[in-house]
C-alpha positions in Angstrom: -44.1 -7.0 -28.1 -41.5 -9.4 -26.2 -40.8 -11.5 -29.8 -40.2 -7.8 -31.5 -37.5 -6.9 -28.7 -35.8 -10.1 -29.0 -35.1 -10.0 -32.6 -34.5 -6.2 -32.2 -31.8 -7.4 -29.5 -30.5 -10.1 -31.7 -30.2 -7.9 -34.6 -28.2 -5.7 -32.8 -25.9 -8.3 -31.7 -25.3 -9.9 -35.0 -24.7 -6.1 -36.3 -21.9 -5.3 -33.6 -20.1 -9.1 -33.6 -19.9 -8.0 -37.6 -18.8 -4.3 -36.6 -16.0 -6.2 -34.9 -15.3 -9.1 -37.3 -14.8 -6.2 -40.2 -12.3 -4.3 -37.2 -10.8 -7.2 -37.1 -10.2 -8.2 -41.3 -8.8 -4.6 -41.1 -6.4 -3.9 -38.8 -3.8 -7.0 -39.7 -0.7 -5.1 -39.3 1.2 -6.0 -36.2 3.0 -3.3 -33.5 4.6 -3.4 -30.3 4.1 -1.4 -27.6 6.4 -0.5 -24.7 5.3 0.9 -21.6 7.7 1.9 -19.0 10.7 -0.2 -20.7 8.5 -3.1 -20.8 8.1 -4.2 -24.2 5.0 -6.3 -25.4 5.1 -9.2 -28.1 4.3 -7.9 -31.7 0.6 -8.5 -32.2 -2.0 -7.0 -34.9 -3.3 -3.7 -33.8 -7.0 -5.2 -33.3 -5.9 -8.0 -30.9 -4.6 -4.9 -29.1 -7.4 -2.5 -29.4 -9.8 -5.5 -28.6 -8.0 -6.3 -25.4 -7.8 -2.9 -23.9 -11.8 -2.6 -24.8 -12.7 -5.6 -23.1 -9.9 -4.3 -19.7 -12.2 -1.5 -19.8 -15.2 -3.0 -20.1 -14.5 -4.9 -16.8 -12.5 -2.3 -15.0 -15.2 0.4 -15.4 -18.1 -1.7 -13.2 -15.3 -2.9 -10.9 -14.1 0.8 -10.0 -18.1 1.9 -10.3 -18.8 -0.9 -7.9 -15.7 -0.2 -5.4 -16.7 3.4 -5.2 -20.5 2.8 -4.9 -19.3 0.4 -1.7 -17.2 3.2 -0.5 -19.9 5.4 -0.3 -22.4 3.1 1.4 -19.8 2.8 4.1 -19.0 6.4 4.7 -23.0 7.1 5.0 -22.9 5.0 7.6 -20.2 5.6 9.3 -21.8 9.2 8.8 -25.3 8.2 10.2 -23.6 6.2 13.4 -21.9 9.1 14.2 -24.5 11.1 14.2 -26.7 8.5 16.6 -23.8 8.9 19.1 
């Protein structure tokens, strides 16, 4: 059952690293983008797409983890103040 999950896993991943390679072939032509008069060097649109997937990728845990450590301190403040 382990062995089936593996190559079940690894299939998956060979099919998404392809989903993105094909993205990739595809989406050649090159853009700028300007945010708040600030503009950016002229890169293909899947550099771009790519990069704000993977910002996301690592700024949804970090905000998920910020506000799950928020939380655990506001219980206890709440629980302290309640022993008092």
């Amino acid at each position: 059952m382990d062995n089936v999950r593996r190559v079940s896993l690894a299939v998956l991943s060979l099919l998404l690293i392809l989903m993105v390679l094909v993205f990739v072939l595809e989406n050649q032509q090159t853009t700028s983008i300007v945010f708040l008069g600030w503009a950016g060097p002229a890169l293909p649109v899947s550099v771009i797409v790519v990069l704000a997937l993977l910002a996301g990728m690592l700024l949804g845990p970090l905000f998920f983890w910020i506000l799950s450590r928020l939380r655990k301190v506001s219980r206890l403040r709440a629980k302290k103040d309640l022993q008092i």
